[in-house]
ZAPA-335836 format. One line per field, with one value per residue: x, y, z of N, C-alpha, C, O in turn. Coordinates in steps of 0.05 Angstrom, whole numbers, plus 5000, padded with zeros to 4 digits. Layout:
N
n_east = X/...
n_north = Y/...
n_up = Z/...
ca_east = X/...
ca_north = Y/...
ca_up = Z/...
c_east = X/...
c_north = Y/...
c_up = Z/...
o_east = X/...
o_north = Y/...
o_up = Z/...
end
This chain:
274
n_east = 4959/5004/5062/5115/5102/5116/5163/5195/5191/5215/5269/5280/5277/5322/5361/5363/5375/5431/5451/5441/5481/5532/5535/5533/5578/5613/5613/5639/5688/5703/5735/5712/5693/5652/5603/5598/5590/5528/5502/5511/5466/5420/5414/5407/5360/5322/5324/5364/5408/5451/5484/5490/5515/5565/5589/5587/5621/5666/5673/5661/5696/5736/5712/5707/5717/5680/5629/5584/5602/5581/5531/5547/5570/5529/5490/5522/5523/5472/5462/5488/5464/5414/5421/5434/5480/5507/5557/5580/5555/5547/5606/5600/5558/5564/5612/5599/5558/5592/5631/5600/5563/5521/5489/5432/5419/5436/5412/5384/5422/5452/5415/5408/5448/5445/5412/5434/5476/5442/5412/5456/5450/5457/5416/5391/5421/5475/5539/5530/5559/5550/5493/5493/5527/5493/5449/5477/5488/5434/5418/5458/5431/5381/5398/5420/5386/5327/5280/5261/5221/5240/5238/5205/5193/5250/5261/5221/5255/5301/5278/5257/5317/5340/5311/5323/5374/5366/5338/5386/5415/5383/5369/5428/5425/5385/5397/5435/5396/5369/5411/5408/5443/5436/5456/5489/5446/5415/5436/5458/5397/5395/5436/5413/5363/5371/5399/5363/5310/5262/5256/5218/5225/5237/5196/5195/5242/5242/5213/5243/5294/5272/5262/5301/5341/5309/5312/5372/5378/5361/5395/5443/5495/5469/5483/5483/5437/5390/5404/5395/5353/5319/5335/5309/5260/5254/5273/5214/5183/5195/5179/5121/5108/5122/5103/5037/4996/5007/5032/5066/5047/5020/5050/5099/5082/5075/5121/5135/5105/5135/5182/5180/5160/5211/5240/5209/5216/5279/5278/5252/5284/5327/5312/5304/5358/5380
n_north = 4895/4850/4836/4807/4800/4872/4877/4837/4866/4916/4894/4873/4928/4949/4914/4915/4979/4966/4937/4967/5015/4988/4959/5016/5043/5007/5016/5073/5052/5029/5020/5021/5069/5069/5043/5069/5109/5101/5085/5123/5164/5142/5131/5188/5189/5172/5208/5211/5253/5265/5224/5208/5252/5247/5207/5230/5267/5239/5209/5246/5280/5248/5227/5258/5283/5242/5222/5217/5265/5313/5304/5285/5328/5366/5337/5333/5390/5401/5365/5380/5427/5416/5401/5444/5458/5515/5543/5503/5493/5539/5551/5496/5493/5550/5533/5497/5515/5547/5514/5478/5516/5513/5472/5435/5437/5481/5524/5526/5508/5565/5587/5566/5571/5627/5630/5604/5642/5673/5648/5654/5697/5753/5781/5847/5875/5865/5852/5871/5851/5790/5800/5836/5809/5757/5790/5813/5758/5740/5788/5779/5727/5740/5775/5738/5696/5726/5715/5670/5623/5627/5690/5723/5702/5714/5770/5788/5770/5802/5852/5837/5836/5882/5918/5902/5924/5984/5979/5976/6018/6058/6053/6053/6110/6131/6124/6163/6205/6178/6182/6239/6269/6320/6348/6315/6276/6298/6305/6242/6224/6253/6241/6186/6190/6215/6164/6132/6138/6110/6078/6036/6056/6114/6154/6168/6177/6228/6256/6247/6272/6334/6335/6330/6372/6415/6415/6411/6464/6500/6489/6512/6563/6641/6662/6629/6607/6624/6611/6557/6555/6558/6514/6483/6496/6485/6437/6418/6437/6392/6347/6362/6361/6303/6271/6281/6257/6232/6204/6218/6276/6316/6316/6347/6393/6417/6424/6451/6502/6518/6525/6577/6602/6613/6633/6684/6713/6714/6752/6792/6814/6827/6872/6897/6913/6943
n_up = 7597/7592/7637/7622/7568/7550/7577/7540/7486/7503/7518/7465/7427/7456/7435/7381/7387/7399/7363/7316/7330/7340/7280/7260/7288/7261/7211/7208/7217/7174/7104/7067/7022/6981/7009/7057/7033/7011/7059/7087/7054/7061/7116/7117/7089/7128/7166/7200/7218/7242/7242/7185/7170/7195/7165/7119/7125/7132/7072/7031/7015/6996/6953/6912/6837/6822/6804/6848/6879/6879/6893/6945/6975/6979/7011/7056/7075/7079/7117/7164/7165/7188/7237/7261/7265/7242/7233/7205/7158/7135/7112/7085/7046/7017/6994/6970/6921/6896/6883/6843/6808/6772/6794/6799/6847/6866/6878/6923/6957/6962/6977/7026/7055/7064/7094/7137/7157/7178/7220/7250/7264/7325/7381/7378/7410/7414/7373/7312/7260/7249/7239/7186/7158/7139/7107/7072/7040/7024/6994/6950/6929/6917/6864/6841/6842/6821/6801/6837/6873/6930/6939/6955/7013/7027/7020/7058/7099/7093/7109/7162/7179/7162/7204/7252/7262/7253/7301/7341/7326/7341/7395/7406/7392/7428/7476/7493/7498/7550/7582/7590/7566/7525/7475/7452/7439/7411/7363/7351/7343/7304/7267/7258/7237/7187/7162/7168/7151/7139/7170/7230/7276/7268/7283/7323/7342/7314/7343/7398/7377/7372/7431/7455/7424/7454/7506/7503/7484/7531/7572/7551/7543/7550/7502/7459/7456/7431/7372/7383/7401/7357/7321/7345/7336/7282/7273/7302/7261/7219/7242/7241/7192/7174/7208/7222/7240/7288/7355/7394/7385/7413/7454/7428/7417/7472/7467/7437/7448/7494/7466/7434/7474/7500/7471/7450/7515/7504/7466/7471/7518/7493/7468/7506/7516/7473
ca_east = 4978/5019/5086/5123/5107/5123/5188/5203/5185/5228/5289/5278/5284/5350/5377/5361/5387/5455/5459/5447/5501/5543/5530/5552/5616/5637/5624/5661/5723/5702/5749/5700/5681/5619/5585/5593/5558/5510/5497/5492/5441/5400/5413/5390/5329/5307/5320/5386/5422/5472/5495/5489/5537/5589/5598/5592/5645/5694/5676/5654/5726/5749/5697/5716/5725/5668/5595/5575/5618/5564/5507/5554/5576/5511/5472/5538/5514/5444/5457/5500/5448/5381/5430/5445/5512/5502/5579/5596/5528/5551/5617/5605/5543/5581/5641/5582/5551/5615/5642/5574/5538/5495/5479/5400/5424/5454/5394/5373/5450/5462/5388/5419/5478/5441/5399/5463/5480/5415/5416/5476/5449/5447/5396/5400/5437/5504/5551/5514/5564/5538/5473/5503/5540/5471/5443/5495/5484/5409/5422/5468/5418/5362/5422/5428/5358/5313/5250/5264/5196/5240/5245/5181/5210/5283/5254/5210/5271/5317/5260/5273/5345/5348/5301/5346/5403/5357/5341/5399/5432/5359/5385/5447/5423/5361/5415/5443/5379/5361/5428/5415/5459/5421/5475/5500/5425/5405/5463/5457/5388/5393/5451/5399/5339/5390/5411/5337/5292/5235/5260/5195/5237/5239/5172/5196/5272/5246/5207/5266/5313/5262/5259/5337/5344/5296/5332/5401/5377/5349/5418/5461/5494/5461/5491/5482/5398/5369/5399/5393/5316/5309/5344/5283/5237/5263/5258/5192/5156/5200/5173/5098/5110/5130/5074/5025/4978/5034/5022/5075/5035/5014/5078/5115/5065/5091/5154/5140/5101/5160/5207/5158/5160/5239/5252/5193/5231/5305/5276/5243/5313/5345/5298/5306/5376/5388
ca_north = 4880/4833/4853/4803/4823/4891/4857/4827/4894/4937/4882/4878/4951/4952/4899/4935/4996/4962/4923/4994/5031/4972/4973/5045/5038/4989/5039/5095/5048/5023/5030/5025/5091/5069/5029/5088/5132/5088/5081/5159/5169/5120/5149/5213/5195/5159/5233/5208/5275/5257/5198/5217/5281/5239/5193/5240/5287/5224/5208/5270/5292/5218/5224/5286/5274/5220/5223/5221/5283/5337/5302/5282/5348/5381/5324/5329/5419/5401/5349/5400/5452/5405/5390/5466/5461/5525/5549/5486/5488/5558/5542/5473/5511/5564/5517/5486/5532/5558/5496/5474/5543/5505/5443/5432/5443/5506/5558/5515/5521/5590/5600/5560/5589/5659/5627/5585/5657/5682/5638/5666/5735/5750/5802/5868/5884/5848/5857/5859/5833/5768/5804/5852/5794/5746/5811/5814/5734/5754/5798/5766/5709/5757/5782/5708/5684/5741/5706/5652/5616/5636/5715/5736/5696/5735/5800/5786/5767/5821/5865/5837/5836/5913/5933/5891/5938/5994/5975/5982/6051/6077/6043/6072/6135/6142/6122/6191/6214/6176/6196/6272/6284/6336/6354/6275/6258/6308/6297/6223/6215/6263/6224/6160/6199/6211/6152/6106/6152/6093/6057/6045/6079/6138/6169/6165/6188/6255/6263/6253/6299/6354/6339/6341/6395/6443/6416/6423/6493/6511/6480/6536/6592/6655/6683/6608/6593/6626/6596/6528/6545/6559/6489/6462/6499/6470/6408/6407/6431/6375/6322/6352/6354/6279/6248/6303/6241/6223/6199/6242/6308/6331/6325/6353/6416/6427/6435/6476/6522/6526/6543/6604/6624/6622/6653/6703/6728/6719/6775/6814/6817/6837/6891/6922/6924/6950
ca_up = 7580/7603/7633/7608/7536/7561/7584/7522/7467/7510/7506/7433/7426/7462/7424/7356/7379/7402/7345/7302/7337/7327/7257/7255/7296/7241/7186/7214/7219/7145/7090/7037/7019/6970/7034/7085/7024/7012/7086/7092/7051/7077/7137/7118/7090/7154/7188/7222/7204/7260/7232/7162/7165/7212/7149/7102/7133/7126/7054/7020/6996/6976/6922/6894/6817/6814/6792/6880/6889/6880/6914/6979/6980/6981/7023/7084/7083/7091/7141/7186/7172/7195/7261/7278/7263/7226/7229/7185/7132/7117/7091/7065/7025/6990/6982/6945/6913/6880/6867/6828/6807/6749/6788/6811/6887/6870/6889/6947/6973/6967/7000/7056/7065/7078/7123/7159/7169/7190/7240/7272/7272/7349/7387/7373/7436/7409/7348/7287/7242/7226/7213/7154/7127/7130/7093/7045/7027/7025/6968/6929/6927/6900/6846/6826/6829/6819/6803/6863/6894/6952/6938/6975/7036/7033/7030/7090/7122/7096/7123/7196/7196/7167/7229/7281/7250/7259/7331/7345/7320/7347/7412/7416/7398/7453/7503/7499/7507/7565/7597/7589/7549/7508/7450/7440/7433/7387/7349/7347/7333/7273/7243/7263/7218/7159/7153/7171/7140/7133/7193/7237/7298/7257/7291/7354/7338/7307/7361/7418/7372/7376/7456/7457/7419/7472/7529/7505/7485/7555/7589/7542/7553/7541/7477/7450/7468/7412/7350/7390/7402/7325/7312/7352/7322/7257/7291/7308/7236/7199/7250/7250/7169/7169/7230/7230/7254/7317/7375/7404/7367/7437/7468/7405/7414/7489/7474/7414/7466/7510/7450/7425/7499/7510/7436/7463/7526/7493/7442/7489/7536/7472/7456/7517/7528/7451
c_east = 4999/5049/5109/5132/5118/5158/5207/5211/5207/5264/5300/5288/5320/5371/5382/5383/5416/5464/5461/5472/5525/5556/5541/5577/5630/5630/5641/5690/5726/5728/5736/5680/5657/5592/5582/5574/5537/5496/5483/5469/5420/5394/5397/5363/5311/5301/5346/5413/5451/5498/5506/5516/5565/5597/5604/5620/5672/5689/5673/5681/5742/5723/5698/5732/5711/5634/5576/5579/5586/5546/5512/5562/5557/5494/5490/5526/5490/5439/5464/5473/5419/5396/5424/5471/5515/5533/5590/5578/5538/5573/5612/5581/5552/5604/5624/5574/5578/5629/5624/5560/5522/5479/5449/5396/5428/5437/5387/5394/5453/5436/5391/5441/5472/5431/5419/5478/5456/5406/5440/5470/5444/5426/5414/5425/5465/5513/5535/5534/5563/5513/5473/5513/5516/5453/5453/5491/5459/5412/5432/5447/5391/5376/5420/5401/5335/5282/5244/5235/5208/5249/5225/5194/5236/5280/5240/5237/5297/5309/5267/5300/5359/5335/5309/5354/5392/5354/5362/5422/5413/5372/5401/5437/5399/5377/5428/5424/5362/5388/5432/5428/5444/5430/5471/5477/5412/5422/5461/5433/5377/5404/5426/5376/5360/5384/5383/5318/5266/5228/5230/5202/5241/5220/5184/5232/5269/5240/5232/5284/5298/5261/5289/5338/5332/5304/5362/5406/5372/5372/5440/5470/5477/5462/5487/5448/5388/5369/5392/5362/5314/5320/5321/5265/5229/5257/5227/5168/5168/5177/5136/5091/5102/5111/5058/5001/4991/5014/5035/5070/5035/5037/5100/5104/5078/5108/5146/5128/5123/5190/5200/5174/5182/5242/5238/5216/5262/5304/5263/5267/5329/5342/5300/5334/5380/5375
c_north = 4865/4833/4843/4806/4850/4894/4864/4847/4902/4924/4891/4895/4956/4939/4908/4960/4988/4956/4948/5009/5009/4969/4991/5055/5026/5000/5061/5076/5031/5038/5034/5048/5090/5054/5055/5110/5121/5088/5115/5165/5160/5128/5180/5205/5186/5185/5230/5231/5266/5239/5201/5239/5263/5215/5213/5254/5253/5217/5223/5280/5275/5216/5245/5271/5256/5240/5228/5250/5297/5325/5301/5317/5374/5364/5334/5368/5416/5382/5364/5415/5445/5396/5418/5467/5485/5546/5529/5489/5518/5551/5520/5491/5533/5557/5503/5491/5547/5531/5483/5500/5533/5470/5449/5444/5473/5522/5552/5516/5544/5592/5595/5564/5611/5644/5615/5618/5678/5676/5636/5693/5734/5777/5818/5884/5877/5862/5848/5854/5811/5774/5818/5820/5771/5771/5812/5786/5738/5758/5790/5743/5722/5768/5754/5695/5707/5732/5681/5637/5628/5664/5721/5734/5716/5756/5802/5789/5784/5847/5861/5844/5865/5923/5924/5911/5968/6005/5981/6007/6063/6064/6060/6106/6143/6137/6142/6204/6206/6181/6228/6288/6287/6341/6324/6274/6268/6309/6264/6222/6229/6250/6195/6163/6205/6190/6120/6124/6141/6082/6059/6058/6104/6161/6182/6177/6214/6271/6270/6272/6318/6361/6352/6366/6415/6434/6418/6456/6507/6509/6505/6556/6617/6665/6654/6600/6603/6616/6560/6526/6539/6533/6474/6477/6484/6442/6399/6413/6407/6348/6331/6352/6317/6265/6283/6288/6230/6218/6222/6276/6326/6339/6340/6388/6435/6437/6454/6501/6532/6538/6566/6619/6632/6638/6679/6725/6736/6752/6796/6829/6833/6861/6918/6923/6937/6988
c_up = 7597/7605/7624/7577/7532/7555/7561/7492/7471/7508/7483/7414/7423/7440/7389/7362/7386/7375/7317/7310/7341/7298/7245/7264/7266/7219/7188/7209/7193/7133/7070/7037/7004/6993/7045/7058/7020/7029/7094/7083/7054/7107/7145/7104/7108/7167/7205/7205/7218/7251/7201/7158/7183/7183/7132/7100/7121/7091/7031/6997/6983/6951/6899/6859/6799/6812/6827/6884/6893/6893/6946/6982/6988/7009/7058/7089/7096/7120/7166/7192/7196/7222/7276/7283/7242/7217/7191/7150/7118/7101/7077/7039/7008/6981/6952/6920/6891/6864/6848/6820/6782/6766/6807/6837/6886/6892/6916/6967/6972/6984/7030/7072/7070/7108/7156/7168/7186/7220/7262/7285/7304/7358/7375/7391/7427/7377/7327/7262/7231/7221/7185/7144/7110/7103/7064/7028/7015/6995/6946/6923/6906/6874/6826/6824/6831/6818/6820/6871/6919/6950/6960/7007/7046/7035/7052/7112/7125/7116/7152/7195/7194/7198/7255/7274/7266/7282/7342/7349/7336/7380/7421/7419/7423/7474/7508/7513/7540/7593/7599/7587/7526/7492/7439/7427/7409/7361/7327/7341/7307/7253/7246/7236/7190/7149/7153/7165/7144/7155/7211/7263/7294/7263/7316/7360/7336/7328/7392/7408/7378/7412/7464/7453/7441/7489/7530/7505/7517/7574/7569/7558/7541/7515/7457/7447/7449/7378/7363/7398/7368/7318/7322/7338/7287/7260/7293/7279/7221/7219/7253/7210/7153/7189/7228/7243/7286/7347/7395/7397/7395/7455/7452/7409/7439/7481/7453/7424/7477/7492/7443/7454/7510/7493/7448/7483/7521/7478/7455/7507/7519/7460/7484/7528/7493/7451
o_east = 5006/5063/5127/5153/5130/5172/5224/5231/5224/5283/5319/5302/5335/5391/5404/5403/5431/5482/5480/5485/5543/5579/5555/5593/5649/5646/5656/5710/5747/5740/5744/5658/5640/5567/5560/5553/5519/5472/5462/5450/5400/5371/5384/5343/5287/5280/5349/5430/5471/5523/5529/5535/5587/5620/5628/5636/5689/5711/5682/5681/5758/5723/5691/5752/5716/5625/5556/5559/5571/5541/5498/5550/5564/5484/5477/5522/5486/5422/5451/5462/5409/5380/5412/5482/5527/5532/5600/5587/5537/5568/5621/5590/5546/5617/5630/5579/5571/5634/5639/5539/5507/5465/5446/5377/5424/5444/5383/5389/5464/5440/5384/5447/5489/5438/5418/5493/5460/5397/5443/5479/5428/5421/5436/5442/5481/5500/5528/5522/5571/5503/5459/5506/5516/5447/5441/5489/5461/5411/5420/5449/5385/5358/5419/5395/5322/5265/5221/5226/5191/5271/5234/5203/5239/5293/5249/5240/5312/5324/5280/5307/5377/5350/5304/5335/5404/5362/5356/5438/5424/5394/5397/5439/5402/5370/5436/5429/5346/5382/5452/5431/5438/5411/5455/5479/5400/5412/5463/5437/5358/5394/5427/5372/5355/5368/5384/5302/5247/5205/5218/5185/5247/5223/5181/5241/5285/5252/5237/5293/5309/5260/5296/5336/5348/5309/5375/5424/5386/5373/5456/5461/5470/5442/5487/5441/5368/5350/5386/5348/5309/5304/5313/5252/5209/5239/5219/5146/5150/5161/5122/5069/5088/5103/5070/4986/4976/4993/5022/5084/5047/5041/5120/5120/5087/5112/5154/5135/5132/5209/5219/5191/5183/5249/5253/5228/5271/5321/5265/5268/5344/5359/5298/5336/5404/5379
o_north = 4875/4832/4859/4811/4853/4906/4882/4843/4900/4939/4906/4889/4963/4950/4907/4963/5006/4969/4947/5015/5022/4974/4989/5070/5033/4993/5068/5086/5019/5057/5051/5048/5107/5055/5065/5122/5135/5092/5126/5171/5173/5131/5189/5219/5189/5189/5246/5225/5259/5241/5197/5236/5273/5207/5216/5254/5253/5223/5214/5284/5279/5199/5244/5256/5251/5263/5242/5261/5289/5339/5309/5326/5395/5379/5341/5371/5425/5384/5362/5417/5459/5382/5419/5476/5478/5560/5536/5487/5520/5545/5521/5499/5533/5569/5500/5477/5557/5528/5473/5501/5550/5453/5466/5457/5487/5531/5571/5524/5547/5601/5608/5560/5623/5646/5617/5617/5694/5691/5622/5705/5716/5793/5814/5900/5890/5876/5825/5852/5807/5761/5813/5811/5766/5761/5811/5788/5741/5741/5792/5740/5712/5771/5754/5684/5701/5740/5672/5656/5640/5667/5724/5752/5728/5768/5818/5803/5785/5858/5877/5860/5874/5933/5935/5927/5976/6027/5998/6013/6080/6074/6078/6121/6164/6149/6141/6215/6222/6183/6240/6311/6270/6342/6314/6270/6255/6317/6262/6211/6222/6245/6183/6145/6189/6188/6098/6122/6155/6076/6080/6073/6119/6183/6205/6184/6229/6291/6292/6289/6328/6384/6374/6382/6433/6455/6425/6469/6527/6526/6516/6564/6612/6677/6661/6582/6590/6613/6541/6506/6518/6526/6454/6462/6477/6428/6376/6402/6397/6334/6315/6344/6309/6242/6303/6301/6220/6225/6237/6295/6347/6360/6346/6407/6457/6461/6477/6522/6553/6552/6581/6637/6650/6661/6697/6745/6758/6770/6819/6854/6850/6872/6943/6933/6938/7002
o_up = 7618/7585/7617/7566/7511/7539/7557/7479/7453/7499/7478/7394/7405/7430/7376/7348/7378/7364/7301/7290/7351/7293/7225/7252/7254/7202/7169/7199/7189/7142/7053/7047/7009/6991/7040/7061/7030/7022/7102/7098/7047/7118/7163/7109/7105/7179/7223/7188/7205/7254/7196/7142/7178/7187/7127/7081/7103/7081/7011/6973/6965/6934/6876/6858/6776/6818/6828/6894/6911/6912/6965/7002/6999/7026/7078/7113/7118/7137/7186/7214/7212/7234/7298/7303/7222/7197/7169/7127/7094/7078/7054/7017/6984/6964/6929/6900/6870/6840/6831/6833/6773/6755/6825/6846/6906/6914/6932/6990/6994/7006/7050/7095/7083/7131/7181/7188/7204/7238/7282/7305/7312/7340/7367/7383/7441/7362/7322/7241/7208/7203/7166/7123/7086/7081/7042/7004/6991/6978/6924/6898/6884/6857/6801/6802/6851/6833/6819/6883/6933/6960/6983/7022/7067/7052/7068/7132/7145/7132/7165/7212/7209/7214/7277/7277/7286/7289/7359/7367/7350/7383/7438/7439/7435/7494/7531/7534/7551/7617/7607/7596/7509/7476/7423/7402/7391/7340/7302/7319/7292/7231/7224/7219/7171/7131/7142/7183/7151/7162/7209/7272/7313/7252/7324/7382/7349/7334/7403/7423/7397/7421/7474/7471/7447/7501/7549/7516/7522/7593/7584/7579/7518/7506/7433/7432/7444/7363/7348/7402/7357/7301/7311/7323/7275/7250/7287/7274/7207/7207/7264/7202/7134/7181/7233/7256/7304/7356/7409/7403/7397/7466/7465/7404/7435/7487/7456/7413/7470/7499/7447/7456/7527/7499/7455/7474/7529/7480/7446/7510/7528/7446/7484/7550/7500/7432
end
């Protein structure tokens, strides 16, 4: 091809996009608020979210009162949201959402306003308060639209963000256990099984309290080791009750050998000094 033509295209180009961002300078410093909306949504349906939400933001609240209001107000949430500006999409979306709760947008704003918090949730490793509060939007959303096309979806995704949560407490609590601290751990991952019953860390939790437990017992004092075996032994029929298929079965079995055989000599020691 001929590089002239080449040349000439790639000019062309330039001169378009100057003459666009041109263009859009002199709507930002517009006074006429029905042009710059006009312009926005035009904007946005090209895909220029960028552009779109930088007008909107300036005319959005000068239309308040008019027949635009509710669409700019919903179109400037979604434009934030489709950037990753997901601080701003949450509030403008339940500013929405509250300020409209019958209009067309409504269910599709509140769905995006969980998600604008969803999308804050960070790993498990970090503060999970913006995953409870995404959680909490979650719900209320299933509360308010129960029969949803997007319900299936929200439960999927309540589903993840309970077992981050999960991850987490199960987390803290095996970190006792992998610090050998034998009390703390059996301790903590009892309150962990309370309180996650279903959780899928819940195999593997009963299992480390039952380990806890026979090593905190074995670290006792004497006059202390035999109700702290019987707490493992307790330990180990709830957890072969609840997995009796386990992967940990075999290792769950050890230890329940080694508690027999301490309880064994405890009661033998006892029998012959009595």
């Amino acid at each position: 091809m001929n590089k002239g033509f080449i040349h000439s295209i790639a000019l062309f180009c330039l001169l378009l996009l100057a003459t666009s961002c041109s263009n859009f300078q002199q709507l930002l410093k517009s006074n006429d608020v029905s042009k710059k909306y006009q312009a926005a949504l035009e904007y946005y349906e090209q895909e220029d979210y960028y552009r779109a939400s930088q007008l909107l933001d300036q005319v959005t609240d000068l239309l308040a009162g008019t027949e635009e209001a509710e669409k700019a107000q919903f179109y400037r949430a979604k434009a934030h949201y489709l950037q990753g500006n997901y601080i701003l999409s949450d509030a403008y979306f339940r500013n929405f959402y509250t300020t409209y709760p019958r209009s067309p947008f409504a269910e599709e704003a509140m769905y995006l306003q969980a998600q604008s918090l969803y999308e804050q949730s960070p790993s498990f490793e970090e503060d999970q308060t913006p995953t409870r509060t995404a959680i909490e939007a979650y719900e209320e959303f299933l509360v308010r639209y129960p029969n949803s096309e997007r319900a299936g979806q929200v439960n999927k995704t309540l589903e993840e963000l309970y077992t981050k949560l999960d991850k987490k407490d199960f987390n803290q609590a095996q970190l006792y256990y992998k610090l050998r601290k034998w009390r703390s751990a059996a301790v903590a991952l009892d309150i962990f099984l309370q309180e996650h019953a279903s959780s899928p860390y819940a195999e593997e939790a009963a299992f480390l309290r039952l380990d806890a437990q026979y090593r905190f017992a074995q670290e006792s004092v004497p006059n202390k080791q035999e109700e702290r075996y019987d707490q493992a032994l307790d330990y180990f029929q709830s957890f072969v009750d609840m997995y009796p298929d386990s992967g940990y079965k075999r290792d769950a079995e050890r230890v329940f050998d080694g508690v027999q055989a301490a309880l064994a000599e405890i009661r033998k020691s006892d029998n012959q000094n009595s």
